[in-house]
VMD Tcl script that draws the C-alpha trace (Angstrom):
set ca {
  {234.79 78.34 233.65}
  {231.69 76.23 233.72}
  {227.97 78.16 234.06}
  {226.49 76.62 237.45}
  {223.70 75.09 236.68}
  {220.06 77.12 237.80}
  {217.68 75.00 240.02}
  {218.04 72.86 243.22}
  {220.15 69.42 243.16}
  {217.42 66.60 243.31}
  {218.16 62.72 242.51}
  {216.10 60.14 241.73}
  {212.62 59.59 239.79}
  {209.35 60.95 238.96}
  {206.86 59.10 237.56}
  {204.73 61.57 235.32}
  {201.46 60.35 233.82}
  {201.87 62.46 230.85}
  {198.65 64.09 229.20}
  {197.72 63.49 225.64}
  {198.54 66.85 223.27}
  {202.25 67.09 224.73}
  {205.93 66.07 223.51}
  {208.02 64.45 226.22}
  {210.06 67.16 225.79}
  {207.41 69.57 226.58}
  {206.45 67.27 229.73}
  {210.28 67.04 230.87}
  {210.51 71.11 231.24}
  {207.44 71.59 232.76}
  {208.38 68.73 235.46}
  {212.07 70.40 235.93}
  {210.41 73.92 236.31}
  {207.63 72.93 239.14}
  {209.91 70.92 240.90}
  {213.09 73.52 240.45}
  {215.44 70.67 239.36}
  {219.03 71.21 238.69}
  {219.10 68.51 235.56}
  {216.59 66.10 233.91}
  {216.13 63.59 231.50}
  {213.05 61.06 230.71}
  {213.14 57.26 230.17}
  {211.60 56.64 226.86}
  {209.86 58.90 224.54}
  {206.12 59.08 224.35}
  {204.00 60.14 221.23}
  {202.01 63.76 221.65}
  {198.66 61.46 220.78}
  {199.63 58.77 224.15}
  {199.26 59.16 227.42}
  {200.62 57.52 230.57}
  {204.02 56.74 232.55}
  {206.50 58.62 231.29}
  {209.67 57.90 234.13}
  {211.45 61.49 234.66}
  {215.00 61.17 235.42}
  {216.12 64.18 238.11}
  {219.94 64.65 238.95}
  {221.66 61.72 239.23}
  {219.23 59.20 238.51}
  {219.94 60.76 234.67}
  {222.79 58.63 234.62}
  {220.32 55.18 234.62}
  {217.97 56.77 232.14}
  {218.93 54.23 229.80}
  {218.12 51.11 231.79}
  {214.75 52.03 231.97}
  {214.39 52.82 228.41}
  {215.82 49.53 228.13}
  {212.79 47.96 230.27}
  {209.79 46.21 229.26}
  {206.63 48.02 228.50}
  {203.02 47.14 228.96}
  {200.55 49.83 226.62}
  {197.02 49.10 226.36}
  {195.85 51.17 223.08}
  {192.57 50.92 220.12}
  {193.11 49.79 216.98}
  {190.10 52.13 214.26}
  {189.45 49.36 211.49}
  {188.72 50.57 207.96}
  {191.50 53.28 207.68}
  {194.94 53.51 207.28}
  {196.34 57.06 207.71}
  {200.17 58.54 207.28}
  {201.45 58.29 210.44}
  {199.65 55.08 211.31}
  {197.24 56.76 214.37}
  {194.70 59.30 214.51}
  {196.42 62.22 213.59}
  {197.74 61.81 210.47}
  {195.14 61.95 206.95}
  {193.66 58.72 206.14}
  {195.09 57.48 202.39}
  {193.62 53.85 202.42}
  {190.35 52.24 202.97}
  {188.06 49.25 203.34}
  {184.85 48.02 204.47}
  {186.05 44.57 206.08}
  {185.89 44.01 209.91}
  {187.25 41.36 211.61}
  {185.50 39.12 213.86}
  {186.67 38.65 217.61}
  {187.45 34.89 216.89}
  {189.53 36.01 213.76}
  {191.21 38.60 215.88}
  {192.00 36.29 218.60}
  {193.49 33.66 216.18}
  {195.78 36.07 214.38}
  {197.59 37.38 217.70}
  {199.93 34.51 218.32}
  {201.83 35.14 215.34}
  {202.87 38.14 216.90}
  {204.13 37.02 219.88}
  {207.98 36.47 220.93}
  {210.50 37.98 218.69}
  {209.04 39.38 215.27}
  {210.07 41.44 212.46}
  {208.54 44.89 212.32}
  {209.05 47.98 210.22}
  {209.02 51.52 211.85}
  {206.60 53.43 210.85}
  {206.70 56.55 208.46}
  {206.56 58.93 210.41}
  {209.44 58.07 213.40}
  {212.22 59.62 214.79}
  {214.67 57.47 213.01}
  {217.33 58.74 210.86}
  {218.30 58.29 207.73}
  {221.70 59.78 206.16}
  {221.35 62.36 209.60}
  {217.40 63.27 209.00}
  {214.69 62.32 211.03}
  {211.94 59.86 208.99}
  {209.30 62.36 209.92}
  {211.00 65.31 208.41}
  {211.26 62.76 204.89}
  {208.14 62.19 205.25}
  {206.43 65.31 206.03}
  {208.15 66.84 202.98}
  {206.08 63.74 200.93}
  {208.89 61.48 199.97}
  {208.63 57.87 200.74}
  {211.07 56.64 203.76}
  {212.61 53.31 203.46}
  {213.13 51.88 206.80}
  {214.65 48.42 207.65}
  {212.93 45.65 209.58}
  {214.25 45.55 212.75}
  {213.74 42.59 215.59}
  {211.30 43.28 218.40}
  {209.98 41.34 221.29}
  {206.18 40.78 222.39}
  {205.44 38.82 225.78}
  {201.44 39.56 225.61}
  {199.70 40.45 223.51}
  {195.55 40.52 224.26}
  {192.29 41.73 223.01}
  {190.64 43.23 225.96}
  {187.36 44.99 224.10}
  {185.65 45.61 221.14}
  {183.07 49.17 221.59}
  {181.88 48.44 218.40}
  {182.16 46.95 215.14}
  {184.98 49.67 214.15}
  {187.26 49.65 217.03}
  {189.11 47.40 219.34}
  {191.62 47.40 222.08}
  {194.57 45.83 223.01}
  {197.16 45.21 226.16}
  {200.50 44.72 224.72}
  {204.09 43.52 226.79}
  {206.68 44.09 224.66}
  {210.55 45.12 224.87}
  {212.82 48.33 223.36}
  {212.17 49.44 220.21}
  {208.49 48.38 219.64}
  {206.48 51.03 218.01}
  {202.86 50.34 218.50}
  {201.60 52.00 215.72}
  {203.39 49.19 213.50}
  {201.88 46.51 215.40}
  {198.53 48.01 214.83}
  {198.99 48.17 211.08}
  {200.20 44.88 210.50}
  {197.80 43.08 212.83}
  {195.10 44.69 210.73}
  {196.71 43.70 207.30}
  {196.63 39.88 208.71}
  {193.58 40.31 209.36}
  {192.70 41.59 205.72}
  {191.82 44.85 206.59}
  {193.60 48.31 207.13}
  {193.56 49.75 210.45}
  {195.13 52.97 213.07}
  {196.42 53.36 216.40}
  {193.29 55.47 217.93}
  {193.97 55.95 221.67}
  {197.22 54.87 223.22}
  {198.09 54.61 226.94}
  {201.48 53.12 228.47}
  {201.09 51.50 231.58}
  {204.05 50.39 232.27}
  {208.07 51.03 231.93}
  {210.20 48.42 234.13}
  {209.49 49.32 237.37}
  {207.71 52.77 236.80}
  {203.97 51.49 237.45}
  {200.35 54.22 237.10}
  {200.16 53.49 240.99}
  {203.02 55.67 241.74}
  {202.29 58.35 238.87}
  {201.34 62.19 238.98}
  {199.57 64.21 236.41}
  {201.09 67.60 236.01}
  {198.20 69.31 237.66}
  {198.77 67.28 240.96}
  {202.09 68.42 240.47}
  {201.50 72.07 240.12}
  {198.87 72.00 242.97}
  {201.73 70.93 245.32}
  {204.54 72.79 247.16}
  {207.83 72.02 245.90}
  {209.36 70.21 249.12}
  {206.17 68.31 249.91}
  {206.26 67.06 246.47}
  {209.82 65.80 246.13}
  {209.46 64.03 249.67}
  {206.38 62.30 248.63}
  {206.73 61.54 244.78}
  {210.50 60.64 244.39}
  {211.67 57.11 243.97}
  {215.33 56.10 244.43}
  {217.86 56.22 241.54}
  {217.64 52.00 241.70}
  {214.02 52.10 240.61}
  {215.40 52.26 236.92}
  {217.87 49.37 238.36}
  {215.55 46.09 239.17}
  {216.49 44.51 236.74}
  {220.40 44.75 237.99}
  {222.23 42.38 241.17}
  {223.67 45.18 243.92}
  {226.64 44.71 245.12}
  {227.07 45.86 249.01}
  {230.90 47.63 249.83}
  {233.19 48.18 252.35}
  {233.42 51.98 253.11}
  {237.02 51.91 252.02}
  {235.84 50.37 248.68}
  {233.01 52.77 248.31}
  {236.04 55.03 248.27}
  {237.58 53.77 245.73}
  {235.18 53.15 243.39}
  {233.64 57.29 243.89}
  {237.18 57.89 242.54}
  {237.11 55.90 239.49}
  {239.29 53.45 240.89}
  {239.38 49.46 240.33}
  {238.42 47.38 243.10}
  {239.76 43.91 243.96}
  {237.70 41.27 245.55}
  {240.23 38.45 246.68}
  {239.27 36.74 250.02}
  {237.04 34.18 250.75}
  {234.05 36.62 251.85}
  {234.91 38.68 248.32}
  {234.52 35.55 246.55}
  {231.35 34.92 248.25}
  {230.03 38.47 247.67}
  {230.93 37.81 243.68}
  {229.65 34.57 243.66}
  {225.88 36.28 244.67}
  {225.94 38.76 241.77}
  {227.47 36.96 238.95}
  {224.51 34.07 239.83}
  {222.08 36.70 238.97}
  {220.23 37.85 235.73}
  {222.18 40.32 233.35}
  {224.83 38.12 232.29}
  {226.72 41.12 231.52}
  {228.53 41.59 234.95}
  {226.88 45.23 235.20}
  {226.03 45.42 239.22}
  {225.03 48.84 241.13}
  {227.34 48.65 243.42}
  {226.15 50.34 247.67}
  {227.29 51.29 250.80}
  {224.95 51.65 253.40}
  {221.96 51.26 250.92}
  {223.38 54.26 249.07}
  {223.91 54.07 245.20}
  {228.00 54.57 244.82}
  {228.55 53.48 241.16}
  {227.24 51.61 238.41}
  {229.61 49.06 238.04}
  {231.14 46.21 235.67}
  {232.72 42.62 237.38}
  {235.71 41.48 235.01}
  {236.50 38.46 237.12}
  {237.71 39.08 240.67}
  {237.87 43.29 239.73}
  {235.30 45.25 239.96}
  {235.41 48.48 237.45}
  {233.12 51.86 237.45}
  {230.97 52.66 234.75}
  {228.97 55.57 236.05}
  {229.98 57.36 239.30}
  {226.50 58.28 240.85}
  {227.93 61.66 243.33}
  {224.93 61.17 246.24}
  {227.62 62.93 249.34}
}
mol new
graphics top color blue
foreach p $ca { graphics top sphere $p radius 0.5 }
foreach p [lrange $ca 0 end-1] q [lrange $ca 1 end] { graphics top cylinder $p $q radius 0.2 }
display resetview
């Protein structure tokens, strides 16, 4: 027999501005316990040194968790000039030097080149693995890790200050997969120089914007009811991105129980004709009844199949 699971059943998001000095993990539980959640799950990991929107996923909204780890991300972060360290930001010991700065108008010109899709290495110290091992637990032990280039996208990226001759920060769009720390590093070795990731905020996932985040002190400060009713966003939030589909309550039906539906008439037709038009190209829709979430859903031609039942009755 299944344990029931401990904690109240709550769906849909939480945007957490996460504070520096914490694992996502670590933010995740502490979110679940304040708010006495039944099940949780976060929308893209964030580095104990960054700070910022970190999307938490409560009940069913877990089940779209990967659409917004899938969205773009807008981070604005420093860039220390004259060191290199091991884990490419602050916290790790600094193994290479130099004495060259670059100037703004040498910054500025070397940014382009990193814009659209680029080549980038991971750095050292990721959670990537290797033969079933995480690359920080290679490298921590002080073996090299050799990690493949992989393709990443950039939309913007922009010098916004420079403090002072050592430092300089950056606003960065940019898709799945881009590790910041790498960008930092290489931007610096165009730009004859070595360099680290200082201070690094996200601003950004998809839809998940600072206006609508929380720090976890807000969060404590607030009774539990007040601060589900006033913080959580609706399970689409993660879904922008994806057409909805509007159904019949006998189709709704259908699709709760894992069941095909067919769209045949003239009005289906129509209906299909207004998702498949729209971005995704992949014929995933989230499909409603009465502005309710019932199912993500795939379109194979006139059918319309269930991916993930979302249970919101």
């Amino acid at each position: 027999m299944a344990r029931k699971r401990k904690g109240t059943p709550i769906h849909g998001w939480v945007v957490l501005d996460k504070p520096e000095g914490m694992t996502s993990t670590q933010a995740l539980s502490k979110v679940r316990r304040l708010l006495n959640a039944e099940k949780a799950g976060h929308g893209g990991t964030l580095d104990p040194l960054a700070t910022g929107i970190l999307p938490i996923a409560l009940g069913e909204a877990t089940k779209t968790v990967s659409y917004a780890m899938d969205g773009a991300k807008t981070y604005r972060f420093s860039i220390r000039w004259g060191e290199r360290t091991t884990t490419d930001d602050r916290e790790g010991a600094v193994i290479d030097r130099s004495d060259h700065r670059p100037s703004t108008d040498a910054i500025r010109a070397a940014l382009p080149a990193f814009l659209g899709e680029i080549q980038q290495v991971p750095p050292q110290f990721c959670a990537i693995k290797i033969d079933g091992e995480r690359a920080y637990d290679i490298a921590r032990e002080g073996d090299a890790v050799d990690l493949a280039a992989r393709t990443v996208r950039i939309d913007r990226f922009e010098l916004v200050e420079e403090p002072d001759a050592d430092h300089a920060v950056f606003e960065v769009d940019c898709g799945k997969g881009t590790y910041v720390r790498s960008l930092a590093r290489d931007l610096a070795e165009a730009l004859g120089t070595v360099g680290h990731v200082g201070l690094l905020r996200r601003l950004r996932v998809g839809s998940f914007t600072l206006d609508r985040a929380i720090s976890l002190d807000e969060l404590a400060a607030m009774e539990q009811g007040a601060a589900v009713e006033r913080l959580l966003l609706p399970i689409e939030t993660a879904l922008d991105d994806i057409p909805a589909l509007a159904l019949t309550e006998a189709e709704a039906h259908r699709l709760r129980h894992g069941q095909t539906v067919a769209l045949l008439t003239r009005q289906d037709r129509d209906r299909l004709m207004a998702v498949q038009g729209a971005d995704g190209g992949d014929g995933t829709v989230i499909a409603l009844f009465g502005g309710t979430p019932v199912a993500l859903a795939r379109v194979e031609g006139a059918e319309v199949r269930p991916v993930r039942v979302l249970n919101l009755t």
